[in-house]
C-alpha positions in Angstrom: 0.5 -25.2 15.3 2.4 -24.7 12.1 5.3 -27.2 10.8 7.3 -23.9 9.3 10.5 -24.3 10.5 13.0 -22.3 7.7 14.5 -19.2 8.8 12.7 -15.5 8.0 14.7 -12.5 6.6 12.5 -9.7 7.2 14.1 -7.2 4.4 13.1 -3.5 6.1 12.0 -3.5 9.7 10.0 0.2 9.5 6.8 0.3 10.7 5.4 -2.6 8.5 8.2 -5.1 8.6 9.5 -4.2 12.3 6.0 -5.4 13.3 6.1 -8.7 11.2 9.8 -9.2 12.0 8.9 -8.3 16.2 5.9 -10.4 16.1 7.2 -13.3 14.5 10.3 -13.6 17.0 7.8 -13.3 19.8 6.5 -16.6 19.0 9.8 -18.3 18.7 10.6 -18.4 14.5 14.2 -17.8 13.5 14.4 -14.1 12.3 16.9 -11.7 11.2 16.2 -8.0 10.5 17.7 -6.4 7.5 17.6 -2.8 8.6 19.8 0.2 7.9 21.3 3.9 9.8 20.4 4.4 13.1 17.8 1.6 13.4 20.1 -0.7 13.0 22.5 0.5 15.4 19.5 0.7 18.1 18.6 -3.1 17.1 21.8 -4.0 17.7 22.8 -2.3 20.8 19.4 -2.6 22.7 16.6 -4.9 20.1 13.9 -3.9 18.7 11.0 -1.5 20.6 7.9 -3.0 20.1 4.9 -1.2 21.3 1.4 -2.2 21.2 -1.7 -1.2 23.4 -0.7 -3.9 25.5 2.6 -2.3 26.6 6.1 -2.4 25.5 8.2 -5.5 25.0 11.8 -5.6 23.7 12.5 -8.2 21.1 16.4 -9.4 20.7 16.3 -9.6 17.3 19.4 -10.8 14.9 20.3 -7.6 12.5 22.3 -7.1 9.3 22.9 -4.6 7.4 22.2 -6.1 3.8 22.5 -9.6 2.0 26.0 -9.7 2.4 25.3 -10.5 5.9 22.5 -13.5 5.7 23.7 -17.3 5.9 21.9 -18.1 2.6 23.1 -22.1 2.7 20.4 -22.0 5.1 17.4 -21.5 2.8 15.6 -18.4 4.4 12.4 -17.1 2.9 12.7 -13.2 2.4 9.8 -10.5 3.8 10.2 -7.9 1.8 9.2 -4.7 3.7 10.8 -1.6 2.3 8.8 1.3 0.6 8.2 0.9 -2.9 10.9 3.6 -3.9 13.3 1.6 -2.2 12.7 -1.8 -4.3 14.9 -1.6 -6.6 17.9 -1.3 -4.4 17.0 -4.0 -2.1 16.6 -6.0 -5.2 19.8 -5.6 -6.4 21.1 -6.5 -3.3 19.3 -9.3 -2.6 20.1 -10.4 -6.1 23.6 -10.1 -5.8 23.8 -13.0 -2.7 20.5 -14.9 -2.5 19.9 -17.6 -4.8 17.6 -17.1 -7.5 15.1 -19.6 -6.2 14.7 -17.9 -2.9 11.1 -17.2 -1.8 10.2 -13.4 -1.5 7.2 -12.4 0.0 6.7 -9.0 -1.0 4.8 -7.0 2.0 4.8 -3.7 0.3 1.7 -1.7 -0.4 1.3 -0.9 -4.4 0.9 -2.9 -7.2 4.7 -3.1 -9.1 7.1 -4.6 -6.5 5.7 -8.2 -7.4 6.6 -8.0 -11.2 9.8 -6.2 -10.2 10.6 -8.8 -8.0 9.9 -12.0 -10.4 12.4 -10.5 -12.6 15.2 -11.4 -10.4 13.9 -14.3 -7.9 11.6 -17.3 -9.7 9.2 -17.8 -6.1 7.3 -14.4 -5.6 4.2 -13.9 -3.4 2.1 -11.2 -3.0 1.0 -10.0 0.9 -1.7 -7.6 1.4 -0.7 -5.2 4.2 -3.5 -4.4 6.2 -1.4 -3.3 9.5 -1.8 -0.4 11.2 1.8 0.4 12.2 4.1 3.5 12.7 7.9 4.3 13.1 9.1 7.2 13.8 12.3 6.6 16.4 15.2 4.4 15.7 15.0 0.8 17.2 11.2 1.7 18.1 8.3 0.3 15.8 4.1 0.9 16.9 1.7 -1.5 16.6 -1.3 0.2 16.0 -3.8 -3.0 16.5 -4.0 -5.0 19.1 -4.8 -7.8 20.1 -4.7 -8.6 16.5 -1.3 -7.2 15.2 -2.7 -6.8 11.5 -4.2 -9.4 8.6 -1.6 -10.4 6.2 -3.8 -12.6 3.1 -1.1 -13.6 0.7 -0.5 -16.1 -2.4 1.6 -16.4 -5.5 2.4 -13.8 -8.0 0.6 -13.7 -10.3 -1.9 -16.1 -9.2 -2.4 -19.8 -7.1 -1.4 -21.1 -4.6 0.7 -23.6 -2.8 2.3 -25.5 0.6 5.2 -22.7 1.1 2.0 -19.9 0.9 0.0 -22.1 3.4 3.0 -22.7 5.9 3.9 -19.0 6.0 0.1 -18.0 6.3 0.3 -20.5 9.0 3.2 -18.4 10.6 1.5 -15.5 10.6 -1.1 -16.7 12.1 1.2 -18.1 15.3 2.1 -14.4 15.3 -1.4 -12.7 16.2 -1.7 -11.9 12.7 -4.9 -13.1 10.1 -3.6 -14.6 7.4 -5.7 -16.4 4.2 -4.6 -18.4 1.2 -5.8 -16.6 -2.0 -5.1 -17.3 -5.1 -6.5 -13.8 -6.7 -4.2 -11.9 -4.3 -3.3 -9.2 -6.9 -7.0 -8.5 -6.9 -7.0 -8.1 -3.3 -3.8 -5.5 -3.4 -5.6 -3.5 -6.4 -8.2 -2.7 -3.6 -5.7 -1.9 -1.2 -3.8 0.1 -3.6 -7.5 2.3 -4.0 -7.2 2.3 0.0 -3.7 3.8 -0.2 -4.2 6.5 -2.8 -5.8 9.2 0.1 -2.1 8.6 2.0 -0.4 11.9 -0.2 -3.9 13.8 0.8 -3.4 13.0 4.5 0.5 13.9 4.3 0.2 17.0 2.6 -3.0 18.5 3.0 -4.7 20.1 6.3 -7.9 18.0 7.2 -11.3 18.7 6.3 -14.1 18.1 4.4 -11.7 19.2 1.3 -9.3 16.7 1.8 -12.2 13.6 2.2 -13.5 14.9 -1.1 -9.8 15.3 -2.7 -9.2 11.3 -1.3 -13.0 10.5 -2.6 -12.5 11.5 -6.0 -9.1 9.7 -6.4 -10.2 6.3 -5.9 -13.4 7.1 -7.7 -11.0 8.0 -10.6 -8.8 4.6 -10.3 -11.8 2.7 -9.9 -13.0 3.8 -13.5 -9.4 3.6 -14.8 -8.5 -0.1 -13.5 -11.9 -1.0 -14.4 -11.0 0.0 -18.3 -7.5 -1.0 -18.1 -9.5 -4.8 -17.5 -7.1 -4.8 -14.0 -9.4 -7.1 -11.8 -9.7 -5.6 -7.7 -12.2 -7.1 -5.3 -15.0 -4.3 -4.1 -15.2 -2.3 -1.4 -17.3 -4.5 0.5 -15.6 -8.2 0.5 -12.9 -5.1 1.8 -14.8 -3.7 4.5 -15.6 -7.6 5.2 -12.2 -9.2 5.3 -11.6 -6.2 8.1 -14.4 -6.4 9.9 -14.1 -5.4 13.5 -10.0 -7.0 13.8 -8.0 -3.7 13.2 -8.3 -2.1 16.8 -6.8 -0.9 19.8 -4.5 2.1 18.6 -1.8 3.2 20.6 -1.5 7.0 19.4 -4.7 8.5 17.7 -2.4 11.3 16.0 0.0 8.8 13.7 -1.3 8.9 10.7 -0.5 6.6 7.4 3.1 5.7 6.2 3.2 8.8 4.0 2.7 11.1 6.5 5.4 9.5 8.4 7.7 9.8 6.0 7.1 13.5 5.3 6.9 13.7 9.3 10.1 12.6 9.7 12.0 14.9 6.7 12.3 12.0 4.4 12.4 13.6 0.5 11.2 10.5 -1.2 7.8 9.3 -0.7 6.0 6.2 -2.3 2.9 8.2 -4.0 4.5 7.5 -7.4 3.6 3.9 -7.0 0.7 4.6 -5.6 -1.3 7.5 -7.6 1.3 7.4 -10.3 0.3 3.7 -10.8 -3.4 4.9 -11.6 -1.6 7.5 -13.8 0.6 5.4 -15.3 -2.5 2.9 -16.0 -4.9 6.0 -17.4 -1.8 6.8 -19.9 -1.5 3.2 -21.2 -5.5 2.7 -21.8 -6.3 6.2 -23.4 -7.6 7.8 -19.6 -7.2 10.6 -18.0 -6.4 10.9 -14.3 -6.1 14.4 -12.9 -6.3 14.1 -9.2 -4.5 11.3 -9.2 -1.7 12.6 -11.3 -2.0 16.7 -8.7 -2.0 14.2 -5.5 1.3 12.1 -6.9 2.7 15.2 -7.8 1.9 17.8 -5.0 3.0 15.0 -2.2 6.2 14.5 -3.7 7.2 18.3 -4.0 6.3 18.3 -0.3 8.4 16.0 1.1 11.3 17.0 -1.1 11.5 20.4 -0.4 10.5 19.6 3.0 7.2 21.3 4.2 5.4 20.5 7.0 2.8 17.7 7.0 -0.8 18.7 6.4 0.0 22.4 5.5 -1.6 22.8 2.1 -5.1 23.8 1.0 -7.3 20.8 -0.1 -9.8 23.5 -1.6 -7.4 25.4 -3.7 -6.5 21.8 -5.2 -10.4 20.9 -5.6 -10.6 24.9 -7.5 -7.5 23.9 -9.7 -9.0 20.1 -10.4 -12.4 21.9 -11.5 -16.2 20.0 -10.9 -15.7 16.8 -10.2 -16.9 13.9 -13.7 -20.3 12.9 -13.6 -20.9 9.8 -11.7 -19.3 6.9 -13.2 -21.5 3.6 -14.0 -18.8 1.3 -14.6 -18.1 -1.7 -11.7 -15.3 -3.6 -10.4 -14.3 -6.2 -12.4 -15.7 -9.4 -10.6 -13.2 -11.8 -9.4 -13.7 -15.1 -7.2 -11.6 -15.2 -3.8 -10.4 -18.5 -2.5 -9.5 -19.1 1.2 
């Protein structure tokens, strides 16, 4: 049992944060949805869809359409669950109404929205997203793990700990979710950021042995660059660990990760810019190069804005124009010590 007892403002209720926010208000916390368009329309007039392997259960679920609308005298902690591109305006309106002392739990994938986020709020906590999700319909979110809806590790930005992290963890774990305490958690999202830098090549790209080398040589490439940048990410294997066996029971083999979504649904703004263009953006500041990461970020954003069709391009025409791949790299993670 957990003592948490403040109220949750789950900021975005896509895939992500409509499984967190649909979870959570199936075992009984006080939850509103921030939510926007026609998804918020559906929430209002029928709740929100949740479907699992299990079946389908409808969650009535309190929705607003921004900050304006939250009771802040109460003292909720925020979720924030929009895509990275969308940060900056969900900042600046949670800015503009919560207080600055307002916990924010950032449950974005990529590296920046922490840093961003401690520039306007003083309590910021980093979540790793591992949580297989999808939404594609308005008022209608897939849980793409069951029984375990997804493991959500989480601590303070930059680093530590404390009893708001543990209570929240605590939470999570009520809802069906794995939750830890770490106090290294950026470590932990630099390995998921690795994880997410394939999600352009799955969008974009027709699959094939070409694409799993295209994704292969990406994170090979950010794994040299954040290891001479001196950015600390825990290795593949305390990854493949922490996941062990908990991330199954798919509803729909043929939904695919949240960049494919996007461009699956005709959205012109995808989040590979904080994803591969983080490991660009880190190669330019330590004197590195990064070519594939710097075609993928580039290629998957042309293809959602001008609209093609998801995994339509050729992964071996962008393997001809990257040219033989480096020779092996010797360089290894930086280590880093992960606390429970």
């Amino acid at each position: 049992m957990t003592t948490f007892n403040r109220p949750l403002v789950v900021y975005g209720v896509g895939a992500i944060g409509g499984v967190i926010a649909a979870q959570l208000r199936l075992a009984g916390f006080d939850v509103t949805a921030v939510a926007r368009g026609d998804h918020l329309g559906a929430i209002r007039a029928r709740g929100l869809t949740l479907v699992t392997q299990a079946g389908t259960d409808t969650v009535e679920l309190p929705a607003a359409a921004g900050a304006r609308e939250i009771d802040w005298a109460a003292g909720p902690v925020v979720v924030l669950a929009v895509k990275s591109h969308q940060t900056a305006s969900a900042l600046e309106d949670l800015s503009a109404h919560a207080p600055p002392e307002t916990p924010v739990f950032v449950a974005q994938n990529g590296v920046a929205n922490e840093a961003a986020a401690l520039r306007r709020f003083a309590n910021v906590y980093g979540v790793t997203v591992m949580l297989p999700a999808a939404h594609l319909d308005p008022g209608v979110v897939i849980q793409q793990s069951h029984p375990v809806a997804g493991i959500l590790d989480l601590g303070r930005y930059p680093t530590g700990h404390d009893a708001l992290a543990a209570q929240v963890a605590a939470a999570l774990r009520a809802a069906r979710f794995h939750s830890q305490v770490r106090d290294d958690i950026m470590a932990w999202k630099h390995r998921k950021l690795i994880a997410n830098l394939g999600n352009g090549v799955i969008a974009a790209y027709r699959p094939g042995p070409d694409a799993d080398e295209l994704i292969a040589r990406a994170r090979a490439e950010a794994e040299h660059v954040l290891t001479a940048a001196g950015i600390a990410f825990v290795t593949a294997e305390q990854d493949a660990q922490r996941r062990g066996d908990l991330l199954q029971g798919k509803v729909y083999d043929d939904y695919f990760s949240s960049t494919w979504q996007s461009v699956a649904r005709g959205h012109t703004q995808v989040e590979t810019d904080w994803f591969n263009g983080e490991i660009a953006l880190q190669a330019r500041l330590h004197g590195q190069d990064a070519p594939v990461n710097e075609l993928i970020q580039r290629v998957t954003a042309e293809h959602a804005r001008v609209g093609r069709p998801v995994r339509s391009l050729d992964a071996a025409a962008a393997l001809k124009k990257l040219g033989p791949a480096p020779s092996p790299q010797h360089d290894h993670e930086i280590p880093v010590t992960s606390h429970a």
